[in-house]
C-alpha positions as CSV (number, residue, x, y, z in Angstrom):
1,X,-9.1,-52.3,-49.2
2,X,-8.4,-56.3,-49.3
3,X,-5.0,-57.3,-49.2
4,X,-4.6,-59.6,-52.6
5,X,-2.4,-62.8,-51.6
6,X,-0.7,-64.8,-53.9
7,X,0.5,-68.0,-52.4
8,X,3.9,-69.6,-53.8
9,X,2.9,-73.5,-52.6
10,X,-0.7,-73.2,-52.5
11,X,-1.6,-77.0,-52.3
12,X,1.2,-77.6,-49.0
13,X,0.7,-77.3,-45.3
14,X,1.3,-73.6,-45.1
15,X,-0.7,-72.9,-48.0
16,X,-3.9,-74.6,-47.6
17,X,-3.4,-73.3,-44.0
18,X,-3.4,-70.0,-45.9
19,X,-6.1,-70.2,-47.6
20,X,-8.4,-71.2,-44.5
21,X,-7.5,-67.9,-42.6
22,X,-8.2,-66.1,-46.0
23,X,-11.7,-67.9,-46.2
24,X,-12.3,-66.6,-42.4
25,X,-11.5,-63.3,-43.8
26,X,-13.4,-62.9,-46.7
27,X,-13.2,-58.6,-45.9
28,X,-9.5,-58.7,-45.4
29,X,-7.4,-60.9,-48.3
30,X,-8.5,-62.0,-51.8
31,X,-6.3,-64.7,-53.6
32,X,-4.7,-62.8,-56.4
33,X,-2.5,-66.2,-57.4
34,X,-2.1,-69.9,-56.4
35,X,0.8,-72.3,-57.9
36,X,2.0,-75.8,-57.2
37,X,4.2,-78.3,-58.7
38,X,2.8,-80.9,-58.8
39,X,-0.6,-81.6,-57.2
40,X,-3.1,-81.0,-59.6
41,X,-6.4,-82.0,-58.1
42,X,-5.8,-79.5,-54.9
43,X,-5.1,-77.1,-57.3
44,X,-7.8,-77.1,-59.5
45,X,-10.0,-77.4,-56.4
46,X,-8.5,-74.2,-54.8
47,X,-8.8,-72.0,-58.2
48,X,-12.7,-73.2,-58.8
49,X,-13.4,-72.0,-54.7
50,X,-11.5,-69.1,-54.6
51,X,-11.4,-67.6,-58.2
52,X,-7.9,-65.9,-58.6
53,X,-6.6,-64.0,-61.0
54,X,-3.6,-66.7,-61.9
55,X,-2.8,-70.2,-61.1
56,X,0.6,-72.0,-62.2
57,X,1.7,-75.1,-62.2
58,X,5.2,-75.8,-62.0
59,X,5.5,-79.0,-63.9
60,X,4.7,-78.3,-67.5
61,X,3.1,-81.8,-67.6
62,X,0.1,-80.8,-66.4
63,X,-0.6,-77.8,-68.2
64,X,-2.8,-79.3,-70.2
65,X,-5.0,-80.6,-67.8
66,X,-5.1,-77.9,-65.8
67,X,-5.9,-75.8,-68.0
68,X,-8.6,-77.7,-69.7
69,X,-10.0,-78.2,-65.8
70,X,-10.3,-74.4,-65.6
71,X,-11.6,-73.5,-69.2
72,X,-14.5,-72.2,-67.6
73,X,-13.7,-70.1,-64.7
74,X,-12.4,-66.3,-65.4
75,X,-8.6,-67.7,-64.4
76,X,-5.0,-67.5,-66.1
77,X,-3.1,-70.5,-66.4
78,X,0.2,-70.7,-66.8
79,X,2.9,-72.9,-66.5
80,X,6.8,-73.7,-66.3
81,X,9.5,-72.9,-63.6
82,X,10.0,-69.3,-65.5
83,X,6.4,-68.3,-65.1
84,X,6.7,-69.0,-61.0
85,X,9.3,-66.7,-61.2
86,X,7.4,-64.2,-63.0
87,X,4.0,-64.0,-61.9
88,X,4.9,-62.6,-58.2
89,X,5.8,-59.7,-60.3
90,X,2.3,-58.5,-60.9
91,X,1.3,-55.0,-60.4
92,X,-1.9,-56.5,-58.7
93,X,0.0,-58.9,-56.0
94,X,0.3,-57.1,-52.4
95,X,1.6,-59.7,-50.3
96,X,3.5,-63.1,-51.2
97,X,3.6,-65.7,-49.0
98,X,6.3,-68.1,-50.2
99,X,5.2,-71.6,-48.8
100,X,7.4,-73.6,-51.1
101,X,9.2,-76.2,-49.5
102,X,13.1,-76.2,-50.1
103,X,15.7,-74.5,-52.2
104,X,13.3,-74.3,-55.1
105,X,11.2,-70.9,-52.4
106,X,14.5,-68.9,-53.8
107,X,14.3,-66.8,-56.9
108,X,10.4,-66.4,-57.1
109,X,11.2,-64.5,-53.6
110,X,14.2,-62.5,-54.7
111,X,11.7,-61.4,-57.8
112,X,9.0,-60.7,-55.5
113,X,10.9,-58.8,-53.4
114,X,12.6,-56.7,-56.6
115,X,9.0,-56.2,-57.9
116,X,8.5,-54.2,-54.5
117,X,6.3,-57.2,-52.7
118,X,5.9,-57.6,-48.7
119,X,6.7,-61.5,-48.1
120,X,5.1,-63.7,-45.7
121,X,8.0,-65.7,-45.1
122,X,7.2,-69.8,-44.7
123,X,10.1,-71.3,-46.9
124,X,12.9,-70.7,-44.3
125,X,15.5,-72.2,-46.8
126,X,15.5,-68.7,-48.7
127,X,17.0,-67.1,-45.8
128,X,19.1,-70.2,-44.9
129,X,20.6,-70.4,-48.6
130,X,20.8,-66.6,-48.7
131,X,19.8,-64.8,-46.0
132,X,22.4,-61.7,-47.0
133,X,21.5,-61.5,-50.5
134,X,17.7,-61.3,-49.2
135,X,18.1,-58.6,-46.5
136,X,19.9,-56.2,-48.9
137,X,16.8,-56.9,-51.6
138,X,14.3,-56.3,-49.0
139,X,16.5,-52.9,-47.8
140,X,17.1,-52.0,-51.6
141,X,13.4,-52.1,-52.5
142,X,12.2,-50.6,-49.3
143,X,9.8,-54.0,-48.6
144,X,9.1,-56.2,-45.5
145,X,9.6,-59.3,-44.7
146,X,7.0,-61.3,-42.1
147,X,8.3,-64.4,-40.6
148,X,5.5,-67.5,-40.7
149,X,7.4,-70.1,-39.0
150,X,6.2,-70.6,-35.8
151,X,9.8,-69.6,-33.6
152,X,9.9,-66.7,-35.8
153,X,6.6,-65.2,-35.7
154,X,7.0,-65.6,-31.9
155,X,10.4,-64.1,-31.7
156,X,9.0,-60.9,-34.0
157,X,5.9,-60.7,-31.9
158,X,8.0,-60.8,-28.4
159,X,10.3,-57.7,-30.5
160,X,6.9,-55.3,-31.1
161,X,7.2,-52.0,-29.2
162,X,11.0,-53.0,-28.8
163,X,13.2,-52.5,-31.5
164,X,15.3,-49.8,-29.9
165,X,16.1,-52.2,-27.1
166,X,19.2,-54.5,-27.6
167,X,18.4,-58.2,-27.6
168,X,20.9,-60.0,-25.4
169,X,19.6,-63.6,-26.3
170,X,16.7,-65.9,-28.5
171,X,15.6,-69.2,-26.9
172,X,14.5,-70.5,-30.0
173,X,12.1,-74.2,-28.4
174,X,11.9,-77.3,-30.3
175,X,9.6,-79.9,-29.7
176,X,12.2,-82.4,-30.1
177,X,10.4,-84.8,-32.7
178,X,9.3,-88.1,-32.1
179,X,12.6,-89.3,-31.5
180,X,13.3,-87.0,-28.5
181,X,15.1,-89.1,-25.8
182,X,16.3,-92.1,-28.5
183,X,19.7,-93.5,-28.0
184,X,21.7,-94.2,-30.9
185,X,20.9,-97.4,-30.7
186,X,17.3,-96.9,-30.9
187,X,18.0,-93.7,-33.6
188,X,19.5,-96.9,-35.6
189,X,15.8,-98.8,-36.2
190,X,13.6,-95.8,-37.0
191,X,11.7,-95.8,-40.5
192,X,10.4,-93.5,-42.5
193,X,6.7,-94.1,-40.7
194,X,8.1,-93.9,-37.5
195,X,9.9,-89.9,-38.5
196,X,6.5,-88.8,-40.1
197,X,5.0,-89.1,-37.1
198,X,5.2,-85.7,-35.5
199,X,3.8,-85.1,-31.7
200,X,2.6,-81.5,-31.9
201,X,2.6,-80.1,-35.7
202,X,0.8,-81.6,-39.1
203,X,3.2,-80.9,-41.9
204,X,4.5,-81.8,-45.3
205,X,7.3,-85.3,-45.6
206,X,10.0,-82.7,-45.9
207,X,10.0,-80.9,-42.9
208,X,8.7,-83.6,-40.7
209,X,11.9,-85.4,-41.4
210,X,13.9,-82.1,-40.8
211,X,11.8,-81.6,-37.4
212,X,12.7,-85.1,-36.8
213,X,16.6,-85.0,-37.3
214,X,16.5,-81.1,-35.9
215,X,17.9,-79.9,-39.1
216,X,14.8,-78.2,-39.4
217,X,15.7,-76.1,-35.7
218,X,19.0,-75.7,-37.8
219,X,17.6,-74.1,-40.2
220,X,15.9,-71.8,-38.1
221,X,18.9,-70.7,-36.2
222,X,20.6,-69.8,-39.5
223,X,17.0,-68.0,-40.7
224,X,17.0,-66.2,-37.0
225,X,20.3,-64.8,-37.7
226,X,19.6,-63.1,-40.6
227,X,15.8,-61.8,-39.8
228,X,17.2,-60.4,-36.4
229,X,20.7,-59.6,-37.1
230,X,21.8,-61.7,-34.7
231,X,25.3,-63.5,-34.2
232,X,25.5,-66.9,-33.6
233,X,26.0,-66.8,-29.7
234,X,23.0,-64.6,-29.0
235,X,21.0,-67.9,-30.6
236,X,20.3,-70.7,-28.5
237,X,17.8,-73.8,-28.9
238,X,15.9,-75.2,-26.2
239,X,13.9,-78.1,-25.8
240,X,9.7,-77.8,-25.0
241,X,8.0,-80.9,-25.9
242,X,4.9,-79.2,-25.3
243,X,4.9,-76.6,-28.3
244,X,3.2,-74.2,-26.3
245,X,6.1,-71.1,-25.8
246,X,6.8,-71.0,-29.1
247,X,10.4,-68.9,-28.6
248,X,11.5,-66.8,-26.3
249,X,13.5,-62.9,-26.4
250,X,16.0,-61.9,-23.9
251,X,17.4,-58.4,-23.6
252,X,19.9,-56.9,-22.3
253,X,18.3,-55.9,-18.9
254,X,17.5,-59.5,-18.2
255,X,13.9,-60.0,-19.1
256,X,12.6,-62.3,-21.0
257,X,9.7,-62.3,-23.6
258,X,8.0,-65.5,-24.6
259,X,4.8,-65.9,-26.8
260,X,2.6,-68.4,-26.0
261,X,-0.3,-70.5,-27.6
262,X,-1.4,-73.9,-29.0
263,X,0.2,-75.7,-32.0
264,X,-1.1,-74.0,-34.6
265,X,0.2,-72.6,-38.1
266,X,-2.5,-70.4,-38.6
267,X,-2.0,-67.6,-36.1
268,X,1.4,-66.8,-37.5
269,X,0.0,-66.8,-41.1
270,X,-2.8,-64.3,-40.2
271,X,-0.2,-62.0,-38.0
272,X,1.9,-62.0,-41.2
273,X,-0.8,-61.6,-43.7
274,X,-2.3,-58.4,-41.6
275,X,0.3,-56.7,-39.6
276,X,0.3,-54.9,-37.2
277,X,-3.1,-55.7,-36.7
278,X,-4.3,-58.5,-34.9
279,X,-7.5,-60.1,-36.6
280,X,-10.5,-61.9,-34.5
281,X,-10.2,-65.6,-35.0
282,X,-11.9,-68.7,-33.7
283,X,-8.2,-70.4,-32.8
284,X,-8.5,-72.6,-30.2
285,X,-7.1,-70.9,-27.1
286,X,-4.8,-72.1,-24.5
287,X,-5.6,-73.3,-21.2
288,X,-3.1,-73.2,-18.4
289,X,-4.8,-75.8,-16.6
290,X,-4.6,-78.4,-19.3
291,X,-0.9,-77.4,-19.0
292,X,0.0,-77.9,-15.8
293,X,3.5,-78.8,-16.5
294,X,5.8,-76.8,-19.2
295,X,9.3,-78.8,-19.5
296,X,12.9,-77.4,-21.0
297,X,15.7,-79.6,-21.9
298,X,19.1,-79.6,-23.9
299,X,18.5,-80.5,-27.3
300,X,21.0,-83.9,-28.1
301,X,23.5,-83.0,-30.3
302,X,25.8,-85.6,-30.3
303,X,22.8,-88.2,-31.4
304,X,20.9,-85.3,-33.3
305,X,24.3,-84.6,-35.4
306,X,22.2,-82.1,-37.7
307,X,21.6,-79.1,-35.4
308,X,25.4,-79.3,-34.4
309,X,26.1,-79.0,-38.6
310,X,23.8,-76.6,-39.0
311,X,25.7,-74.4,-36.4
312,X,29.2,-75.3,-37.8
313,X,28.0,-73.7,-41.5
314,X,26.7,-70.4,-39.8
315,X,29.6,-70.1,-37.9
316,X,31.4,-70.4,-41.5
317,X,29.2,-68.5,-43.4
318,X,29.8,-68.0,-47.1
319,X,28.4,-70.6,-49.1
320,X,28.0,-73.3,-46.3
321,X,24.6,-72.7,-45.4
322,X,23.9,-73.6,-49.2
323,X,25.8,-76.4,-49.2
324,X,24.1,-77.6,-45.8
325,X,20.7,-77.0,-47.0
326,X,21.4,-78.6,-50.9
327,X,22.5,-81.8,-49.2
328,X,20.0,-81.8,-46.7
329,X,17.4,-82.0,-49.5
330,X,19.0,-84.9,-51.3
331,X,19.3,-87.1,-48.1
332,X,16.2,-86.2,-46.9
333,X,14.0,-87.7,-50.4
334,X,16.9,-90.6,-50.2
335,X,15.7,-91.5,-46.8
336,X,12.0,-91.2,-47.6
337,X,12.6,-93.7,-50.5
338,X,14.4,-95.9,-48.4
339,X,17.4,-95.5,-50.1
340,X,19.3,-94.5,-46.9
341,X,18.9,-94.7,-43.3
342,X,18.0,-92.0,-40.8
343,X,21.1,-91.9,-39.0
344,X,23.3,-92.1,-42.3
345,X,21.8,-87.9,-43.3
346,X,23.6,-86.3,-41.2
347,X,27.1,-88.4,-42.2
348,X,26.4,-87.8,-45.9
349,X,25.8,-84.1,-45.3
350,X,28.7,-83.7,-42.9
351,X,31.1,-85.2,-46.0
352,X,29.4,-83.4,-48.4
353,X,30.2,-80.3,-46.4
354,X,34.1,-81.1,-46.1
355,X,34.5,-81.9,-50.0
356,X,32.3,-79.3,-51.7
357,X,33.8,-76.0,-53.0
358,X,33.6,-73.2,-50.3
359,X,33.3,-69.3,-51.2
360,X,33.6,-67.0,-48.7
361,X,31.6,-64.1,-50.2
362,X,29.5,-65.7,-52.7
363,X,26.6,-63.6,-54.9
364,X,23.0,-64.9,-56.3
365,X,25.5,-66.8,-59.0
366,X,27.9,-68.6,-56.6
367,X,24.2,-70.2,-54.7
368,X,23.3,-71.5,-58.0
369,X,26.6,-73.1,-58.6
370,X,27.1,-74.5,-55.2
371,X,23.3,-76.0,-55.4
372,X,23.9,-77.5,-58.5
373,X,27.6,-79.2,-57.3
374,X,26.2,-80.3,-54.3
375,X,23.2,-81.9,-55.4
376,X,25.5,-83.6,-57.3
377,X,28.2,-84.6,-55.1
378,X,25.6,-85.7,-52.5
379,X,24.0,-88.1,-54.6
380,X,27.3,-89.8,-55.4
381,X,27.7,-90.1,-52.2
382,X,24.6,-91.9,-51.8
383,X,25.2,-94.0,-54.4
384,X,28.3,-94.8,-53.5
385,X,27.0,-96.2,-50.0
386,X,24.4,-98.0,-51.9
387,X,26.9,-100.5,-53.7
388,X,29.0,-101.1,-50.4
């Protein structure tokens, strides 16, 4: 039987990506929902090609016109916040994969996951907010979660055949961004052009910011640590400006495990969408000679203040992670409208971190409250350093 998909951020990287390895496996998935928040024309594109059972739109704005756009095509339209939540609920949903970008990825996971749905995992920030609160869902109601990022899909395919073995160390590789090597100096000049221009990976403004500040690598330490159950020591970031070992497992005899391939998001959807089987695909494939070199560094913490931060709030645990990734979100769309410069992110989010409210053991409740303050108190901030 076909796997129906719904796809939480249809009209993003991950999910258009998403929606190509579903068109190259027409006998495999079916798209069983789309949403989006705000791109309308992508959307109404996607839900006239592929037909699914449900589109939403998040902004109630454009209900209207998407709906009118769609009068004629055997769809339901819905829209609202609410009905995100909801519709990943649906008896007829098998796997969600959760390509929202940010904080907002959150409660339409914890209800999939409640309503008994595998996840492909893409929005890293669910874990990062609340990795706990996810893993005793996914335990509770007996689902799986499949990581898409690129580090993690690796990481999980280097652990098949292995989980009774005890996992000494991760290498988790970075590309470094386009700013790999800068001085602080240098760091000091770079615009928003300059950080959206990623070497190796084609992504949304968001997280090629994040990949450019290594807040995204952050993030994916903090999102390792709770899909491996892994303590912060046993999780280590390396530099590989060619993308092509995209993380690495070390156990406890001493070997290592890396997987390997070319820049490309849509291996790691497909392994998600269909494990454990691996699908035939017309991917490009790697070529050693084209390769001849494959480099490792330290990443630069003391000029890429954000990975070092990100570090800090897992070592603290409780809310801080939440804190981290709330004011992360506000400096990052304050930097992409040139409201604040690169290098002032991580000094906003490292004062945002000492003044906002920490809980130790916080519930669903407590991430809502600290998202909320923090937004807050990080846009003050901002503010603030706008009038000096």
């Amino acid at each position: 039987m076909k796997k129906r998909i719904a796809i939480l951020g249809s009209t993003g990287s991950i999910g258009t990506q998403t929606l190509e390895v579903i068109s190259q496996n027409p006998d495999r998935f079916e798209v069983e929902v789309l949403t989006a928040n705000n791109n309308l024309k992508l959307l109404i594109e996607q839900a006239k090609f592929f037909h699914p059972n449900v589109v939403v739109i998040s902004n109630s704005c454009h209900y209207d016109e998407l709906k009118d756009a769609l009068k004629d095509e055997p769809v339901k339209v819905y829209a609202g916040r609410e009905a995100l939540n909801q519709v990943v609920e649906m008896d007829t949903i098998d796997v969600v994969v959760t390509a929202m970008v940010g904080y907002s990825g959150l409660i339409p996971t914890c209800n999939a996951i409640k309503a008994g749905k595998n996840i492909a995992l893409a929005n890293k920030e669910t874990m990062v907010v609340a990795g706990e609160i996810i893993n005793r869902l996914a335990i509770e109601n007996r689902i799986n979660i499949y990581p898409v990022d690129s580090e993690h899909s690796a990481i999980f395919q280097c652990l098949v055949g292995e989980f009774n073995n005890e996992i000494e160390k991760i290498y988790l590789t970075a590309s470094g961004g386009p700013f790999r090597g800068f001085s602080m100096e240098q760091l000091a000049n770079v615009t928003k052009a300059d950080a959206l221009k990623h070497p190796n990976w084609d992504m949304g403004a968001k997280i090629t910011i994040d990949s450019a500040s290594l807040m995204n690598k952050g993030f994916e330490v903090i999102e390792a640590k709770w899909l491996f159950g892994l303590k912060p020591e046993q999780i280590d970031v390396i530099v590989h400006p060619q993308s092509i070992i995209h993380s690495i497992v070390q156990f406890r005899d001493g070997s290592m495990k890396a997987q390997m391939g070319l820049p490309d998001m849509k291996l790691p959807i497909q392994y998600a969408m269909n494990f454990p089987d691996r699908l035939p695909s017309t991917f490009k494939r790697f070529n050693f000679i084209d390769y001849p070199q494959l480099t490792f560094e330290q990443p630069n913490t003391k000029n890429f203040r954000n990975l070092a931060l990100a570090f800090e709030a897992l070592n603290r645990g409780g809310n801080m992670p939440c804190i981290l990734n709330a004011a992360n979100e506000v400096v990052v769309h304050a930097f992409l409208t040139d409201r604040i410069s690169f290098l002032r992110m991580p000094e906003i989010i490292e004062k945002t971190m000492e003044k906002a409210s920490f809980v130790k053991n916080p519930d669903l409740d407590d991430y809502i409250l600290s998202d909320k303050e923090v937004r807050i108190m990080t846009s003050a901030l901002i503010k603030k350093l706008a009038t000096q």
